[in-house]
C-alpha distance (Angstrom), angle and dihedral (degrees) to the residues before:
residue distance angle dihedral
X1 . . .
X2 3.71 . .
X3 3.98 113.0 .
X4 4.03 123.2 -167.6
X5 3.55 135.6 -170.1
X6 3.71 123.9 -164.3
X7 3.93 143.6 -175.3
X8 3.98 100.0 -146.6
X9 3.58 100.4 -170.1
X10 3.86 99.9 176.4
X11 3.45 92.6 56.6
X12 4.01 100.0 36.6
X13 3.61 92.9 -116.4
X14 3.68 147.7 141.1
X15 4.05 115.2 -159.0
X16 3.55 146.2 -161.9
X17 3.65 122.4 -172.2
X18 3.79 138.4 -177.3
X19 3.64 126.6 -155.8
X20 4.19 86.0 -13.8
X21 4.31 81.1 -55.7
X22 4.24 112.7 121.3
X23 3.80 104.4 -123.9
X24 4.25 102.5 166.8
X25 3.88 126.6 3.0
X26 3.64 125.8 -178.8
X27 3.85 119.7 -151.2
X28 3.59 129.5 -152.7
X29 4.03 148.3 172.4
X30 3.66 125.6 -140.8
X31 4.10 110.6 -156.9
X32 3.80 108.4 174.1
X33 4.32 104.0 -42.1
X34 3.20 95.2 -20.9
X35 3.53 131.4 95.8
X36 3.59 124.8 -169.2
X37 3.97 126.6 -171.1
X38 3.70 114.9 -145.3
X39 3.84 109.9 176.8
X40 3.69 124.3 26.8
X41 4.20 106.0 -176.6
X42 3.84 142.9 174.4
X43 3.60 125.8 -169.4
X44 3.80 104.0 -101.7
X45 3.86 90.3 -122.3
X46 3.78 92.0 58.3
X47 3.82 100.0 41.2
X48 3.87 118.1 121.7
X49 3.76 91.7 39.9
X50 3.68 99.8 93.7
X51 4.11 107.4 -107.1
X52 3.76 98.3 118.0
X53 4.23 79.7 58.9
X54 3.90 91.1 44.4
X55 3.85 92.3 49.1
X56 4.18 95.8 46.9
X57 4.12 86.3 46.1
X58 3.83 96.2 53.3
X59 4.22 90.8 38.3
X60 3.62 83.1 57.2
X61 3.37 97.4 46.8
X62 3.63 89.6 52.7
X63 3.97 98.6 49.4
X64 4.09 88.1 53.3
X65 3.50 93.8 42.1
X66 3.42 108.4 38.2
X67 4.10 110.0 25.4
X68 4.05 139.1 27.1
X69 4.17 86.1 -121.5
X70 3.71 121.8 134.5
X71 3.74 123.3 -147.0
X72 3.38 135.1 -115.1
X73 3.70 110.9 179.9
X74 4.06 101.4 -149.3
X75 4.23 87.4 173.9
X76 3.41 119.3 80.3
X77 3.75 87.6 -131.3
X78 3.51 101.5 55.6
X79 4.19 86.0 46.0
X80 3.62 82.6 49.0
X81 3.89 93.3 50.6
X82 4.42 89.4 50.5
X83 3.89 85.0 53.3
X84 3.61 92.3 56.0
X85 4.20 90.7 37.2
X86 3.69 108.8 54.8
X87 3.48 96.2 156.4
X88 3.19 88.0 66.3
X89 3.96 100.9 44.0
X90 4.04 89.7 106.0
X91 4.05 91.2 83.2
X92 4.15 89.8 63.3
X93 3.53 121.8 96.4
X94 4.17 122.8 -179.8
Protein backbone atom coordinates (compact mmCIF):
# COMPACT_ATOMS: atom_id res chain seq x y z
CA UNK A 1 0.00 0.00 0.00
CA UNK A 2 1.41 3.20 -1.23
CA UNK A 3 0.40 6.32 1.02
CA UNK A 4 0.97 10.14 -0.11
CA UNK A 5 0.75 13.32 1.47
CA UNK A 6 0.61 16.53 -0.37
CA UNK A 7 0.56 20.44 0.09
CA UNK A 8 -1.76 21.46 -2.98
CA UNK A 9 -1.33 25.02 -2.95
CA UNK A 10 -3.40 25.96 -6.07
CA UNK A 11 -6.25 24.43 -4.84
CA UNK A 12 -5.88 25.31 -0.94
CA UNK A 13 -5.57 21.84 0.00
CA UNK A 14 -3.94 19.33 2.14
CA UNK A 15 -4.08 15.53 0.76
CA UNK A 16 -3.77 12.09 1.57
CA UNK A 17 -3.78 9.48 -0.98
CA UNK A 18 -3.64 5.70 -1.16
CA UNK A 19 -2.49 3.70 -3.98
CA UNK A 20 -2.74 7.25 -6.22
CA UNK A 21 -6.79 7.10 -4.73
CA UNK A 22 -7.82 10.54 -2.46
CA UNK A 23 -8.95 9.15 0.89
CA UNK A 24 -9.04 12.62 3.35
CA UNK A 25 -8.31 16.27 2.23
CA UNK A 26 -8.35 19.20 4.38
CA UNK A 27 -9.24 22.65 2.90
CA UNK A 28 -8.24 25.92 3.97
CA UNK A 29 -8.17 29.89 3.27
CA UNK A 30 -5.35 32.12 3.94
CA UNK A 31 -6.64 35.99 4.37
CA UNK A 32 -3.69 38.13 5.42
CA UNK A 33 -1.64 35.71 8.35
CA UNK A 34 -4.16 33.87 9.03
CA UNK A 35 -5.13 30.71 7.81
CA UNK A 36 -8.33 29.18 8.40
CA UNK A 37 -9.37 25.46 7.51
CA UNK A 38 -12.89 25.03 6.46
CA UNK A 39 -13.53 21.38 5.48
CA UNK A 40 -11.64 18.50 6.82
CA UNK A 41 -13.11 15.12 4.82
CA UNK A 42 -12.57 11.34 4.39
CA UNK A 43 -14.14 9.26 1.91
CA UNK A 44 -16.90 7.48 3.81
CA UNK A 45 -15.41 4.07 2.82
CA UNK A 46 -12.10 4.89 4.45
CA UNK A 47 -13.33 6.60 7.63
CA UNK A 48 -12.25 5.11 11.04
CA UNK A 49 -8.78 4.43 9.76
CA UNK A 50 -7.10 7.51 10.86
CA UNK A 51 -6.42 9.80 7.52
CA UNK A 52 -8.50 12.78 8.48
CA UNK A 53 -5.78 12.69 11.72
CA UNK A 54 -2.80 12.08 9.29
CA UNK A 55 -3.88 14.97 6.99
CA UNK A 56 -4.50 17.74 10.06
CA UNK A 57 -0.88 16.48 11.57
CA UNK A 58 1.12 17.03 8.35
CA UNK A 59 -1.05 20.55 7.53
CA UNK A 60 0.18 21.54 10.79
CA UNK A 61 3.39 20.64 10.34
CA UNK A 62 3.49 22.59 7.29
CA UNK A 63 1.95 25.98 8.69
CA UNK A 64 4.81 25.89 11.62
CA UNK A 65 7.36 24.91 9.43
CA UNK A 66 6.91 26.53 6.46
CA UNK A 67 4.85 30.03 7.07
CA UNK A 68 4.25 32.76 9.99
CA UNK A 69 0.20 31.86 9.61
CA UNK A 70 -1.96 31.28 12.57
CA UNK A 71 -4.83 28.89 12.59
CA UNK A 72 -8.19 29.17 12.91
CA UNK A 73 -9.82 25.86 12.72
CA UNK A 74 -13.41 26.82 11.08
CA UNK A 75 -14.21 22.68 10.86
CA UNK A 76 -15.28 21.04 13.66
CA UNK A 77 -12.66 18.45 12.94
CA UNK A 78 -9.76 20.41 12.80
CA UNK A 79 -11.16 22.22 16.30
CA UNK A 80 -11.59 18.79 17.36
CA UNK A 81 -7.96 17.80 16.37
CA UNK A 82 -6.45 21.27 18.64
CA UNK A 83 -8.52 19.81 21.59
CA UNK A 84 -6.82 16.63 21.39
CA UNK A 85 -3.20 18.56 20.48
CA UNK A 86 -2.48 21.05 23.11
CA UNK A 87 0.96 21.16 22.60
CA UNK A 88 0.38 22.44 19.73
CA UNK A 89 -2.41 25.09 20.65
CA UNK A 90 0.30 28.06 20.22
CA UNK A 91 -0.28 28.12 16.21
CA UNK A 92 -4.23 29.27 16.81
CA UNK A 93 -5.23 32.65 16.68
CA UNK A 94 -9.16 33.88 17.28
Amino acid sequence: MSEELKHDTQAHRYTLTVDGKLVSAADYRVNGDRISFTHTFTDPMQRGNGYAGRVVDYAMDDVERNTKYRVVPMCWYVAKWFDEHPERAHLLTR
